[in-house]
MITORBA-417689 format. One record per residue: residue number from 1; residue in three letters; x, y, z of N, C-alpha, C, O, CB in turn. Coordinates in steps of 0.001 Angstrom, whole numbers, plus 500000, padded with zeros to 6 digits. Glycine has a CB too. Example, Ala and Ser with C-alpha at 12.3 -4.5 7.8 and 13.67 -1.06 7.14 Angstrom:
BEGIN
+-----+---------+--------+--------+--------+--------+--------+--------+--------+--------+--------+--------+--------+--------+--------+--------+--------+
| num | residuo |   n_px |   n_py |   n_pz |  ca_px |  ca_py |  ca_pz |   c_px |   c_py |   c_pz |   o_px |   o_py |   o_pz |  cb_px |  cb_py |  cb_pz |
+-----+---------+--------+--------+--------+--------+--------+--------+--------+--------+--------+--------+--------+--------+--------+--------+--------+
|   1 |     ALA | 513190 | 494310 | 507800 | 512300 | 495500 | 507800 | 513200 | 496700 | 507800 | 514236 | 496681 | 508465 | 511308 | 495527 | 509046 |
|   2 |     SER | 512850 | 497750 | 507080 | 513670 | 498940 | 507140 | 512900 | 500030 | 507870 | 513409 | 501138 | 508039 | 514084 | 499402 | 505725 |
+-----+---------+--------+--------+--------+--------+--------+--------+--------+--------+--------+--------+--------+--------+--------+--------+--------+
This chain:
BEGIN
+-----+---------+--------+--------+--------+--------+--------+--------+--------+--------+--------+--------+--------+--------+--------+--------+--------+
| num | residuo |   n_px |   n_py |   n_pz |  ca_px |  ca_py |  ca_pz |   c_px |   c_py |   c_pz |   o_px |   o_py |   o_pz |  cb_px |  cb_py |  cb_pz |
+-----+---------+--------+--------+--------+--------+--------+--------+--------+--------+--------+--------+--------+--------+--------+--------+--------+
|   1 |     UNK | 087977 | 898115 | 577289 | 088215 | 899286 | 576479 | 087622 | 900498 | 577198 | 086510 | 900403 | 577716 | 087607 | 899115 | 575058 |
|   2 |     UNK | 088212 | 901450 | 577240 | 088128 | 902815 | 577841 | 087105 | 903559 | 576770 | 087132 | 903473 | 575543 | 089746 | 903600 | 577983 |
|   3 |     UNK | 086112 | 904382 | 577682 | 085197 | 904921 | 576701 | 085722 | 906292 | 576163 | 086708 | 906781 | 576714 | 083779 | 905072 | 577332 |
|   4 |     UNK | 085197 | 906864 | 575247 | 086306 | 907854 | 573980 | 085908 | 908889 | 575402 | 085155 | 908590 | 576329 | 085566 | 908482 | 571592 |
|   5 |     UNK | 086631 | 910085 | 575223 | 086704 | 911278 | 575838 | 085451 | 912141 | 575612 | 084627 | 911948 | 574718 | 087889 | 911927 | 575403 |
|   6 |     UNK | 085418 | 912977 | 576401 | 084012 | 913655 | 576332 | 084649 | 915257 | 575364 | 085585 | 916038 | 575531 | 083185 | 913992 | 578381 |
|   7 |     UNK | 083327 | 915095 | 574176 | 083672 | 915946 | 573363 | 084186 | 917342 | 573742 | 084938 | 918113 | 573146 | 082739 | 915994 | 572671 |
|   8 |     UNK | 083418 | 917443 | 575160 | 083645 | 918770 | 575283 | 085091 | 919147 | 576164 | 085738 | 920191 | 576075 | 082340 | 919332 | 575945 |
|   9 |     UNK | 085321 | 918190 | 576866 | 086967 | 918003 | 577418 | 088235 | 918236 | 576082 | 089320 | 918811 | 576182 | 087146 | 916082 | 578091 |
|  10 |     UNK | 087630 | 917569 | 574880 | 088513 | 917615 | 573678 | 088695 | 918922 | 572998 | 089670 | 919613 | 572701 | 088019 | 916711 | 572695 |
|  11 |     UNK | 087236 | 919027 | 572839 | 087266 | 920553 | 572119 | 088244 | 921513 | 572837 | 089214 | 922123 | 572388 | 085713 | 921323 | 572174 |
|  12 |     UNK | 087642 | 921468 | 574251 | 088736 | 922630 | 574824 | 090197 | 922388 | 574921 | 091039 | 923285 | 574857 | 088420 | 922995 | 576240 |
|  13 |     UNK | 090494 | 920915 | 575107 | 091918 | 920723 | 574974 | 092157 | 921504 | 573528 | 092735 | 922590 | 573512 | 092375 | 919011 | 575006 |
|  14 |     UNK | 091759 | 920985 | 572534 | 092554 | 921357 | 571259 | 092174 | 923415 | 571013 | 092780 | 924290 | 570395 | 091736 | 920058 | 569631 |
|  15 |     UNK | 091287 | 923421 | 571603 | 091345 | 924828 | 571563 | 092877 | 925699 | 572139 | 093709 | 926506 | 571722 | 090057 | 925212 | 572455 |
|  16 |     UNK | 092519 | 924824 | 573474 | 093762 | 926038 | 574127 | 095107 | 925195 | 573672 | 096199 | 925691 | 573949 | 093742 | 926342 | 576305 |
|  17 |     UNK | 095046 | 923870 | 572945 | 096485 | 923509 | 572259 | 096910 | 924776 | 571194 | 097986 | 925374 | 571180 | 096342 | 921898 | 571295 |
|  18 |     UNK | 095486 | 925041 | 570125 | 095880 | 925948 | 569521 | 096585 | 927242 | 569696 | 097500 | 927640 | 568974 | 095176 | 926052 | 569158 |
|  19 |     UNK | 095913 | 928073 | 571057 | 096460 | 928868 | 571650 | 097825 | 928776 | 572228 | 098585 | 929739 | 572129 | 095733 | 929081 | 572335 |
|  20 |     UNK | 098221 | 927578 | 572883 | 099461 | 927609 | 572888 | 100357 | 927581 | 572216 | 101411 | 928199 | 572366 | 099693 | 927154 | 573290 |
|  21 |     UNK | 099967 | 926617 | 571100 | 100859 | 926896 | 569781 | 101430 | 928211 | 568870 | 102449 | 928531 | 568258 | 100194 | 926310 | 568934 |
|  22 |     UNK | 100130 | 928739 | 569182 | 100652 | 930376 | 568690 | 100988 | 930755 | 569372 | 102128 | 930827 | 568915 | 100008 | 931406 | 568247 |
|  23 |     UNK | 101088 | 931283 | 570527 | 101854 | 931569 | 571572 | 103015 | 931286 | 572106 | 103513 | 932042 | 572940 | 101400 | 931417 | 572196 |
|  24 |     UNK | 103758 | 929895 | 571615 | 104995 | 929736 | 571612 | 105694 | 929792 | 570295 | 106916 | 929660 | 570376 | 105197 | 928668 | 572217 |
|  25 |     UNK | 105301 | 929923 | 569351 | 105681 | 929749 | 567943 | 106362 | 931177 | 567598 | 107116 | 931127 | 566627 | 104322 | 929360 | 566944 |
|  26 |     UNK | 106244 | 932308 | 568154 | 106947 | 933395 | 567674 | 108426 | 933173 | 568815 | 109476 | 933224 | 568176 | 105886 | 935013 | 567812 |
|  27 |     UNK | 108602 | 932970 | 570186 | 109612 | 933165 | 570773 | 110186 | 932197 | 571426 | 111307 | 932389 | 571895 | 109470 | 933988 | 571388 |
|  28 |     UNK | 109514 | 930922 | 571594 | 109377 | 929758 | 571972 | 109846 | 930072 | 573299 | 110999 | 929848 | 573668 | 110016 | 928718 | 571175 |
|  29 |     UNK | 108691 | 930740 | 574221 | 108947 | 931055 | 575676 | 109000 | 929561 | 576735 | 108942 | 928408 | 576307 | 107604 | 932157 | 576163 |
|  30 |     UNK | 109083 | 929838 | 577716 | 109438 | 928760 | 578825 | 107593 | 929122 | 579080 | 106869 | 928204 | 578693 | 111031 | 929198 | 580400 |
|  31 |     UNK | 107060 | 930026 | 579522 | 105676 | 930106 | 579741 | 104704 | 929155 | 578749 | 103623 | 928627 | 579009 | 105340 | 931589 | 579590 |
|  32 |     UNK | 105283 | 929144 | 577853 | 104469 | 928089 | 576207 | 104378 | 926982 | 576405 | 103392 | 926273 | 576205 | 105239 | 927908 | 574695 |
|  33 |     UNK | 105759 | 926581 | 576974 | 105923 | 924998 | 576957 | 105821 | 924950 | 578467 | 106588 | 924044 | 578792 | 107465 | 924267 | 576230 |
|  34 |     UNK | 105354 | 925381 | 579387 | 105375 | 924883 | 580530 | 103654 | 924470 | 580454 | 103198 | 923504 | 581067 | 106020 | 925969 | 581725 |
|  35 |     UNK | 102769 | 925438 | 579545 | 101526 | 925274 | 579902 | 101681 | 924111 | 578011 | 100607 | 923994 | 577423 | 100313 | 927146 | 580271 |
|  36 |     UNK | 102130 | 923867 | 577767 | 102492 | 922753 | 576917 | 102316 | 921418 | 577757 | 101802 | 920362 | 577388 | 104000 | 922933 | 576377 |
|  37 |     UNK | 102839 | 921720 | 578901 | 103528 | 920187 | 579511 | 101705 | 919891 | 580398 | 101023 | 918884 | 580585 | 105593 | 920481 | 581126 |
|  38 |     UNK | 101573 | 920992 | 580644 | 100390 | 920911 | 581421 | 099060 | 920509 | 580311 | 098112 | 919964 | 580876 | 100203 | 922449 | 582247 |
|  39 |     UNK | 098968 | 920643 | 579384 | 098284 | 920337 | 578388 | 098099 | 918691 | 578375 | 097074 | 918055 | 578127 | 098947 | 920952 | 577206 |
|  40 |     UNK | 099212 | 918280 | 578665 | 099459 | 916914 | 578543 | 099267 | 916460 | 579660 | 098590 | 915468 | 579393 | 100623 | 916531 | 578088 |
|  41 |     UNK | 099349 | 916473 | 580419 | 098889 | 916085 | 581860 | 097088 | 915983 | 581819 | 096448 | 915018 | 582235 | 099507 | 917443 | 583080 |
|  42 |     UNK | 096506 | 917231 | 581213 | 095197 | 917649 | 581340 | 094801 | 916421 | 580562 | 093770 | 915835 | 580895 | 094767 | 919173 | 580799 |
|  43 |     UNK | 095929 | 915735 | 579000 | 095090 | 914865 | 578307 | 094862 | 913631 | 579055 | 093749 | 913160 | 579291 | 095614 | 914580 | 577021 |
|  44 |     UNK | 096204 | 913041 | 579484 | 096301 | 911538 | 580182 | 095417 | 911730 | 580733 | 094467 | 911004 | 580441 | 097394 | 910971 | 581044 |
|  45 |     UNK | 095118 | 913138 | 582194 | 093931 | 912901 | 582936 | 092568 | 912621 | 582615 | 091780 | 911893 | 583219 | 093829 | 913729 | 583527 |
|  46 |     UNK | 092398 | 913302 | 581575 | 091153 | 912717 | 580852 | 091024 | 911752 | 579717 | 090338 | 911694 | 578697 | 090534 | 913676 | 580399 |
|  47 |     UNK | 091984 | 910987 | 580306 | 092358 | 909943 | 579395 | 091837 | 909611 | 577413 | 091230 | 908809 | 576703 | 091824 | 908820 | 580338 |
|  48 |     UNK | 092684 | 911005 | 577355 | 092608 | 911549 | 575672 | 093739 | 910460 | 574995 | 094932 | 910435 | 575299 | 093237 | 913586 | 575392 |
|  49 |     UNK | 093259 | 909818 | 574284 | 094788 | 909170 | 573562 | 096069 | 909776 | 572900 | 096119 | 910839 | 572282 | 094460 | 908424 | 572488 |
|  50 |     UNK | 096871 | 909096 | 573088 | 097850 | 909579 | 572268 | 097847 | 909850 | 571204 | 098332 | 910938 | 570890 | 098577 | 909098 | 572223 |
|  51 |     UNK | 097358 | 909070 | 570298 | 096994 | 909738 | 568649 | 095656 | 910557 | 568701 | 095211 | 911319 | 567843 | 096704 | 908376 | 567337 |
|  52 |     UNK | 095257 | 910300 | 569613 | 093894 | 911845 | 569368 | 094866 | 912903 | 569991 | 094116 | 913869 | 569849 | 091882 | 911795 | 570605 |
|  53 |     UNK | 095705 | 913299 | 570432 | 096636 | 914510 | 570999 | 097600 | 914527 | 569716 | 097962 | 915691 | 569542 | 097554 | 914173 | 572686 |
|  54 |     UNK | 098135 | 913691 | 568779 | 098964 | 913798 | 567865 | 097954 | 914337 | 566749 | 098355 | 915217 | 565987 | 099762 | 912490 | 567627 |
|  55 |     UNK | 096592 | 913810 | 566625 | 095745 | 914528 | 565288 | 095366 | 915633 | 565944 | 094746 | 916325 | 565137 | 094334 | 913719 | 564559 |
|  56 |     UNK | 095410 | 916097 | 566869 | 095132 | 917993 | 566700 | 096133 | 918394 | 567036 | 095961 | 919613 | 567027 | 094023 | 918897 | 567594 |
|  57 |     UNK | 097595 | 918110 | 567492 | 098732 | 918827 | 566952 | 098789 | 919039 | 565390 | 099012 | 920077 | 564767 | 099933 | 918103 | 567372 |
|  58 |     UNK | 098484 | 917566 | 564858 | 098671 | 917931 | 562914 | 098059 | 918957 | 562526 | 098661 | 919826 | 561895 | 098028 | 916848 | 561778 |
|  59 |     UNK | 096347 | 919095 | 562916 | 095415 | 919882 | 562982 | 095826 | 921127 | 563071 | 095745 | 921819 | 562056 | 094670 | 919592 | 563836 |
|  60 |     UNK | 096248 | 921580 | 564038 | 096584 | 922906 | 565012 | 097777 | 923473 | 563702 | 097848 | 924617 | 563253 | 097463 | 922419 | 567084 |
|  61 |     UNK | 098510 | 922440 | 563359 | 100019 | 922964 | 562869 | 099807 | 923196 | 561290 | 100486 | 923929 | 560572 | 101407 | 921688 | 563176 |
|  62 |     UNK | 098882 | 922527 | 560975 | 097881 | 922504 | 559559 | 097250 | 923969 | 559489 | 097058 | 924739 | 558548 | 096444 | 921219 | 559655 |
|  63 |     UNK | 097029 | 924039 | 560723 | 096138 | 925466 | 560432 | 097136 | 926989 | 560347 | 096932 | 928098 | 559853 | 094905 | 925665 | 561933 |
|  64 |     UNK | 098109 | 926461 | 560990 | 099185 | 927235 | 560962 | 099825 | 927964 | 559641 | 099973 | 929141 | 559312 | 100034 | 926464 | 561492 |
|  65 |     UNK | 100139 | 926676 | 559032 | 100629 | 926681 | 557821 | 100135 | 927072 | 556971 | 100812 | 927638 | 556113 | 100901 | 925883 | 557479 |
|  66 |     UNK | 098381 | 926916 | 556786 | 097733 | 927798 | 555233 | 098871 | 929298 | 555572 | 099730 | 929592 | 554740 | 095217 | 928391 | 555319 |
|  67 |     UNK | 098718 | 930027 | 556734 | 098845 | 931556 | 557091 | 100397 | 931645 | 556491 | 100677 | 932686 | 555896 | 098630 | 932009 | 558994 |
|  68 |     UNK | 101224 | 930815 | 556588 | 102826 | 930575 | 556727 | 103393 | 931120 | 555625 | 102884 | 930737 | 554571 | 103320 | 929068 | 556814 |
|  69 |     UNK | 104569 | 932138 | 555502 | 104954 | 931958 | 554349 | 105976 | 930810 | 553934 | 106281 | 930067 | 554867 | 105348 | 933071 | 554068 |
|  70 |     UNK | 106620 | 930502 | 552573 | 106630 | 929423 | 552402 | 108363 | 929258 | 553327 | 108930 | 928237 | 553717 | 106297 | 929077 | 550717 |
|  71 |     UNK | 108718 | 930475 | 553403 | 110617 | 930518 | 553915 | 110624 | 930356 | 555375 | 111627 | 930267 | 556082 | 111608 | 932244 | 553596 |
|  72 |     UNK | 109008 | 930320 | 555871 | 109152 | 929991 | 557073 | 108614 | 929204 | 557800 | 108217 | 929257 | 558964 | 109112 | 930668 | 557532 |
|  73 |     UNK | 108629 | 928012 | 556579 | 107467 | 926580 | 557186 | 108228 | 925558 | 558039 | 107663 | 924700 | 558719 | 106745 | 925473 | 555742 |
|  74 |     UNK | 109800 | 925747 | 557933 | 109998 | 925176 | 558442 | 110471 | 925451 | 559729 | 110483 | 924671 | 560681 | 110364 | 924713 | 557846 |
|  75 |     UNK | 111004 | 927041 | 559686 | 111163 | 926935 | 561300 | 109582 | 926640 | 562047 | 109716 | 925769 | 562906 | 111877 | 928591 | 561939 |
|  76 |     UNK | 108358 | 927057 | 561960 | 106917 | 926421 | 562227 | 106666 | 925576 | 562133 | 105654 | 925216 | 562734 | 106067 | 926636 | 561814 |
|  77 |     UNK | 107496 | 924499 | 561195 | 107765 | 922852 | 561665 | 108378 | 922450 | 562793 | 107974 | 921632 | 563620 | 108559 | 922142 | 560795 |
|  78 |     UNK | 109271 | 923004 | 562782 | 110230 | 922777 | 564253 | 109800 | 923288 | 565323 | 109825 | 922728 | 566418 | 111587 | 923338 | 564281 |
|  79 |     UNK | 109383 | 924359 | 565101 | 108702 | 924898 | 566309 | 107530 | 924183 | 567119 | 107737 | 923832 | 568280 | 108190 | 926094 | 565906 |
|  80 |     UNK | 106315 | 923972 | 566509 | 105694 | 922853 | 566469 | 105985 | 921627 | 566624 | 105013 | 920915 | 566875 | 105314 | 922831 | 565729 |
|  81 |     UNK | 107283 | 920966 | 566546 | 107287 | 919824 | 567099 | 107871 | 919774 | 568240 | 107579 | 918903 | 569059 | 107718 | 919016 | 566407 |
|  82 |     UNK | 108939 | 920859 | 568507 | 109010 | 921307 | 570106 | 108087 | 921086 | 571266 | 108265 | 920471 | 572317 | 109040 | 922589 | 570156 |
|  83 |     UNK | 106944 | 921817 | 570752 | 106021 | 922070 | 571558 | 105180 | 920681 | 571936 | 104560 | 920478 | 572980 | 105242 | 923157 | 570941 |
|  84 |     UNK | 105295 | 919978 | 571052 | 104703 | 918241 | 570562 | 105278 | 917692 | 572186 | 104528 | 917570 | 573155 | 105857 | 917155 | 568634 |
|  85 |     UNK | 106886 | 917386 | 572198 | 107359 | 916850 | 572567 | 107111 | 917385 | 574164 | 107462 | 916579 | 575026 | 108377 | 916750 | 571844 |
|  86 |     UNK | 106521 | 918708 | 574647 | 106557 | 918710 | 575616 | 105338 | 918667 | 576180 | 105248 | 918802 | 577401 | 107212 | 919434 | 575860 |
|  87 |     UNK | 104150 | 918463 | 575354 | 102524 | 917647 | 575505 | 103195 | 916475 | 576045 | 103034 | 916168 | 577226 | 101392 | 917247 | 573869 |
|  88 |     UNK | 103957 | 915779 | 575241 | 103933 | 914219 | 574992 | 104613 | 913727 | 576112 | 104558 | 912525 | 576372 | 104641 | 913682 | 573621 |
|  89 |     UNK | 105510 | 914830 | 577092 | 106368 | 914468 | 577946 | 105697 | 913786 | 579281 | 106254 | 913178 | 580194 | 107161 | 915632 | 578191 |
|  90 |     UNK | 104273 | 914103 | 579076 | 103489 | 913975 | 580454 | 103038 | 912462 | 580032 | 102782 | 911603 | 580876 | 102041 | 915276 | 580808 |
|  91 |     UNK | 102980 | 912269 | 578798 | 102473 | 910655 | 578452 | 103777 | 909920 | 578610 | 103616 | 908764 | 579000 | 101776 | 910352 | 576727 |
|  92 |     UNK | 105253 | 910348 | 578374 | 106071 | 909303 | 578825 | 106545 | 909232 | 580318 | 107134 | 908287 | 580843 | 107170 | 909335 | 578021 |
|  93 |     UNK | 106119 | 910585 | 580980 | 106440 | 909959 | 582750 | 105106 | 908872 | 583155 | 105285 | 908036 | 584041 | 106369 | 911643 | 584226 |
|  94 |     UNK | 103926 | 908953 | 582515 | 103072 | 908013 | 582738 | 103411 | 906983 | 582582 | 103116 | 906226 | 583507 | 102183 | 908069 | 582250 |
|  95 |     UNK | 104324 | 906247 | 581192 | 104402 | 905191 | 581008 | 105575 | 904363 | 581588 | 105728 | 903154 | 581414 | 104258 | 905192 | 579906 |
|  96 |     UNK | 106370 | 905171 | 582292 | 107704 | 905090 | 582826 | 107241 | 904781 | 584100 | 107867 | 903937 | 584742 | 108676 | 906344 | 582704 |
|  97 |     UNK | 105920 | 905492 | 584748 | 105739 | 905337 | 586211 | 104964 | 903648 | 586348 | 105055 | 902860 | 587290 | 104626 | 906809 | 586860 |
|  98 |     UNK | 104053 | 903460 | 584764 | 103454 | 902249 | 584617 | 104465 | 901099 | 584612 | 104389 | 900130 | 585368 | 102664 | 902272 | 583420 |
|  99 |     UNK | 105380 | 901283 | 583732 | 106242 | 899971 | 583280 | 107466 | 900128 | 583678 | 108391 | 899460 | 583216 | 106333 | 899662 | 581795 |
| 100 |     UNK | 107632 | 901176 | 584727 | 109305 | 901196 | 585169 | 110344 | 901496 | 584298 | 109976 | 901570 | 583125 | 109781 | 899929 | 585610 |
| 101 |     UNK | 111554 | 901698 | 584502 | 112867 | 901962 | 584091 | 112936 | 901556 | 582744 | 113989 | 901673 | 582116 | 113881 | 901317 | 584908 |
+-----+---------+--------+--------+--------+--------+--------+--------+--------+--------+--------+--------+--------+--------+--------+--------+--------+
């Protein structure tokens, strides 16, 4: 078993997750999700789990939402899971490079 991540590697991941999240959430730029994809790279490397990267997306998107009005929770749903998928993209070339085709 792999020992948990170092708090302070986490904190800052989910910090600047937050930041990116707002930052792509008004225009959903290519700059957002590129440092999205890199986010995810930063987690595998510090071998952050996958559900600890999925509970501070909830987190991040939770925090979003108190601010939200209600006609626009869902494009900030979608938007947010955009951004999910391109964290997460760096955990499936990992597992693709692990277990092949």
């Amino acid at each position: 078993m792999t020992a948990s991540p170092d708090r302070t590697v986490l904190g800052d991941l989910t910090q600047d997750y937050r930041t990116t999240l707002l930052r792509f959430l008004p225009h959903h730029d290519e700059g957002a999700r590129a440092t999205a994809y890199e986010l995810g790279r930063r987690a595998v490397a510090a071998e952050i789990s996958l559900l600890e990267v999925c509970r501070l997306h909830h987190q991040a998107t939770l925090e979003v939402l108190r601010d939200t009005a209600p006609d626009e929770v869902v494009d900030i749903l979608e938007g947010a899971t955009e951004l999910l998928l391109e964290v997460l993209a760096a955990y499936d070339m990992t597992q693709r490079g692990v277990l092949g085709p």
